[in-house]
N, C-alpha and C positions, 0 to 999 in steps of 0.2 A: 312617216309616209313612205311607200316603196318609191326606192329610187327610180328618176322616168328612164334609165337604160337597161329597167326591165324588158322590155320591147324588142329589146338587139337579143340577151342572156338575161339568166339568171341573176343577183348582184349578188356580190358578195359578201356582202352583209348579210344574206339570206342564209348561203351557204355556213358564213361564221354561225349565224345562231342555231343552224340543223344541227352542228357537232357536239352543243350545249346541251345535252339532253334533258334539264330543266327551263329550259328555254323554249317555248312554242308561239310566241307571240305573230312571229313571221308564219310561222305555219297558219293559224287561226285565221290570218289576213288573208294571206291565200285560198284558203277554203272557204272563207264566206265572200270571198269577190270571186269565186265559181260560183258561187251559190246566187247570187245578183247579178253574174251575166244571165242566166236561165229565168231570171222574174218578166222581162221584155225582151220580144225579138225586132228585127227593124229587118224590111225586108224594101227592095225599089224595085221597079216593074223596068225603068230606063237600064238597058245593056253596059253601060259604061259604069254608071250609078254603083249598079250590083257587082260589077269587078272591084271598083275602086272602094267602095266602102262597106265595111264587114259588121254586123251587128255586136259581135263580141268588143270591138275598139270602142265604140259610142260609150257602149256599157261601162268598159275597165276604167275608159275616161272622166264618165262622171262619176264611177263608185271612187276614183283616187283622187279626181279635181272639183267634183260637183258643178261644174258645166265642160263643154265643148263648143265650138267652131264649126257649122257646116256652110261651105259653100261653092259656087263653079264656076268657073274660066277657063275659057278657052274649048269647052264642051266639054271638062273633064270635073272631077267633085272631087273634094277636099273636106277630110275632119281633121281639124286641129287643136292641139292648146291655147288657150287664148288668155290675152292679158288686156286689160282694160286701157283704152285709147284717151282718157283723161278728158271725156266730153261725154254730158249729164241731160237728163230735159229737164223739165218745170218741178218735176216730182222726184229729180234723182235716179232715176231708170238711165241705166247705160245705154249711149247710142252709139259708140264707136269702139271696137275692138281690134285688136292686134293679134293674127295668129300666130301662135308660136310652133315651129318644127322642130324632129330632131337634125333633119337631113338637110339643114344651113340652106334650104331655100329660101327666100324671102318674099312676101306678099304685102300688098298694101294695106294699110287700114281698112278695115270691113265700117258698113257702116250696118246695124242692126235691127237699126228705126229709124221712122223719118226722122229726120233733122228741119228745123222747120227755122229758116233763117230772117229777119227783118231787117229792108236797109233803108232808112227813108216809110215810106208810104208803100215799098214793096217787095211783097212778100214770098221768098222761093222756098221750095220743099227739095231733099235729095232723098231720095228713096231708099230703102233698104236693098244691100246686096250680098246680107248672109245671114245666116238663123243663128243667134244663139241660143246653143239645149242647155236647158236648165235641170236640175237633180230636184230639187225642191225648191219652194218657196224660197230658201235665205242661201242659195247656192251653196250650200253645204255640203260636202262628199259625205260618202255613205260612212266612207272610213274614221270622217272627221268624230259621226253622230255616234260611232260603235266604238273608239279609238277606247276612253274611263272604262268599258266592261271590258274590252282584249285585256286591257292593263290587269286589273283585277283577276281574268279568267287565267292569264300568267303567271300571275303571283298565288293563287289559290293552288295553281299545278304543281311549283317549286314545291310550296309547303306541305303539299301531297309525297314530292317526291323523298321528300327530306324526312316525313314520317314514318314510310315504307322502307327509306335507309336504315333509320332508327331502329324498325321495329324487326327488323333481319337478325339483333343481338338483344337475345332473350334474357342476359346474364354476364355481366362482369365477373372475370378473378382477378384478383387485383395479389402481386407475388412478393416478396422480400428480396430476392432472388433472381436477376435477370436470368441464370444460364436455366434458375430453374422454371422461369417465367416463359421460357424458349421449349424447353423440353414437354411442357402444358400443352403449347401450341401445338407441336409436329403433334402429339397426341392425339390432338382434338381433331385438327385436321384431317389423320387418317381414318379416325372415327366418322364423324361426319362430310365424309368426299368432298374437302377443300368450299363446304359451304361457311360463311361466318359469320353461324347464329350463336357464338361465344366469343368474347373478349377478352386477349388475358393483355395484361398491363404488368407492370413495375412497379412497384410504388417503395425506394429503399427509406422511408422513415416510418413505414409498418412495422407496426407491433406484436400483433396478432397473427404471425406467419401468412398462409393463404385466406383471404376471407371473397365471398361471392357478394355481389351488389346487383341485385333488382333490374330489370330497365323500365323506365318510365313510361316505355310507350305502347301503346297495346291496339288490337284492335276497331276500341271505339273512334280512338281518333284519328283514323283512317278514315272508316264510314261515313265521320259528320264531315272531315273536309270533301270528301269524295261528291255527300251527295249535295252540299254548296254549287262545288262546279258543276255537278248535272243539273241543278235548279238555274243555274245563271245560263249555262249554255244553252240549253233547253227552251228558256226563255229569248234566248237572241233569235231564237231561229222561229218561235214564233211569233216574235217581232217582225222577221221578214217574210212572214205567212208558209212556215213549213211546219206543218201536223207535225210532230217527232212523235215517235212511239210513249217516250216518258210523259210529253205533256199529255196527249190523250188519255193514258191511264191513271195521272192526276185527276182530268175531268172528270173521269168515269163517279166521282164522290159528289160534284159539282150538280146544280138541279141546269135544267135547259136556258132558263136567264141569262146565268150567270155565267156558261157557254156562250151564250153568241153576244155577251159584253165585251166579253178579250176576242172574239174574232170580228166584233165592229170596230172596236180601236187598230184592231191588225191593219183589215181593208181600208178603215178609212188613212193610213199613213199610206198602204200601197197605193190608194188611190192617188190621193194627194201627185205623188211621184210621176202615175201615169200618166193626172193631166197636165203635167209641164211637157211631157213626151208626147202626147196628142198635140196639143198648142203645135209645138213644132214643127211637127208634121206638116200640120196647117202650116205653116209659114215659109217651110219648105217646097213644097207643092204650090205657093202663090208665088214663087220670086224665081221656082229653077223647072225643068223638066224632067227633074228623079223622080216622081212618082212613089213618092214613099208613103207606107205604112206602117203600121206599127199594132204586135199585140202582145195581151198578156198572158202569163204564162196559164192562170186560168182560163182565158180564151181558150187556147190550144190545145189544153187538155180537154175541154167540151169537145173542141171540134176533134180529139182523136176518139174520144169516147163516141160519136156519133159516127165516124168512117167505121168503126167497128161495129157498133149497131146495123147499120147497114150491109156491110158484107159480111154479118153471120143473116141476116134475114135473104142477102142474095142468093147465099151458097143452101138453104136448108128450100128454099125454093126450087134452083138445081135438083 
């Protein structure tokens, strides 16, 4: 998981694996938690609301913890990390949480649901005084449910890159002769401008003077790892309902079925997701004065396709 002093910088750990050049694992995370801040916006209509709480935090936080913290004191609104307050209802439903900061504030136990207490013959209720957002059903981070395909889309890129090392030397010579093993080399090199699609080696229990050896690796197996990781990446992203140019021209073979089979499974996961983000809302707007909303990224997209509908019919009016 990215370290939470992402938030301040960069980590370093990031930076160690950019220098890796078969390493993209941290990259991938990074780009598909831009990609999943852009699925939902959260917007509040309350002035205070809207300075203090930004729609991309909600987001980062439950794509890297699969829940967050919202709530206000003092007239002011707070999202945080949250750690469970070790008090359950009837059914196991968290009622009491702890938010966690980076910035050594400290806050009291939230309470998330009614608490509903018996002492004797009588019965007192504490009401709820903060929302916990939930990512999905089993509070799961997005990161947690994508984490087995990064790994894989990782290791398919090494083996990528390690083929395309491979297949840069078209041909071993293998010499009897270091000095004359050496003189091969400046050879070759000036021949082909310091590129090193030949090999010359040493080998002094050679028999056979110079002999050449094959490389085993060729073009094909390039391609097939190549298009592995575009079927697996390709697929992540239509997991998180983004048409990619590749899966499209896959469908193009597909009959209309069997098209809107994998864009029902798509929506119904996005959906899933947006109604833990609706609930909230709801639960936010009954306990505080944020005024919050929330929409999807297909929402927005309707509604910009429609402001554009509109002012090209205002302007051809004109």
């Amino acid at each position: 998981m990215i370290e939470s002093h992402i938030y301040k910088t960069i980590p370093k750990g990031f930076l160690k694996a950019i220098k890796k050049k078969t390493d993209i694992k941290q990259n991938i995370i990074l780009m598909f938690s831009m990609i999943c801040n852009k699925l939902f916006k959260w917007e509040f209509e309350n002035e205070n609301a809207t300075e203090e709480i930004e729609s991309y935090i909600i987001e980062k936080l439950l794509f890297e913890n699969g829940r967050c913290l919202f709530f206000e004191e003092g007239g002011h609104y707070f999202i945080t990390m949250v750690a469970e307050g070790g008090q359950i209802d009837a059914v196991g439903r968290l009622v009491k949480a702890k938010p966690l900061t980076l910035d050594n504030n400290r806050y009291n136990d939230r309470i998330i649901r009614n608490i509903v207490e018996k002492n004797g013959e009588e019965i007192t209720i504490k009401k709820p005084n903060a929302v916990l957002i939930k990512n999905n059903l089993y509070d799961l981070s997005t990161l947690e449910l994508l984490a087995p395909f990064i790994d894989t889309l990782n290791y398919i890129w090494q083996s990528l890159q390690i083929a395309l090392s491979n297949n840069r030397t078209k041909r071993i010579i293998v010499a009897t002769d270091p000095n004359q093993a050496n003189i091969i080399k400046k050879e070759i090199k000036e021949t082909i401008d310091g590129v090193e699609s030949v090999r010359v080696v040493t080998d002094k229990t050679a028999t056979d003077g110079l002999k050449t050896i094959e490389s085993t690796n060729n073009g094909q197996d390039i391609k097939d790892i190549r298009d592995v990781f575009d079927w697996l990446y390709n697929w992540l992203l239509t997991f998180m309902g983004v048409d990619s140019m590749a899966q499209v021209d896959k469908e193009s073979g597909k009959t209309t079925e069997e098209v809107e089979s994998n864009k029902t499974q798509t929506n119904l996961f996005l959906e899933s997701m947006f109604d833990f983000r609706k609930k909230a809302v709801e639960q936010i707007n009954k306990i505080t004065n944020a005024k919050a909303s929330i929409k999807s990224y297909a929402e927005i997209n309707k509604e910009e396709m429609q402001k554009q509908i509109v002012d090209t019919m205002m302007q051809h009016a004109v």
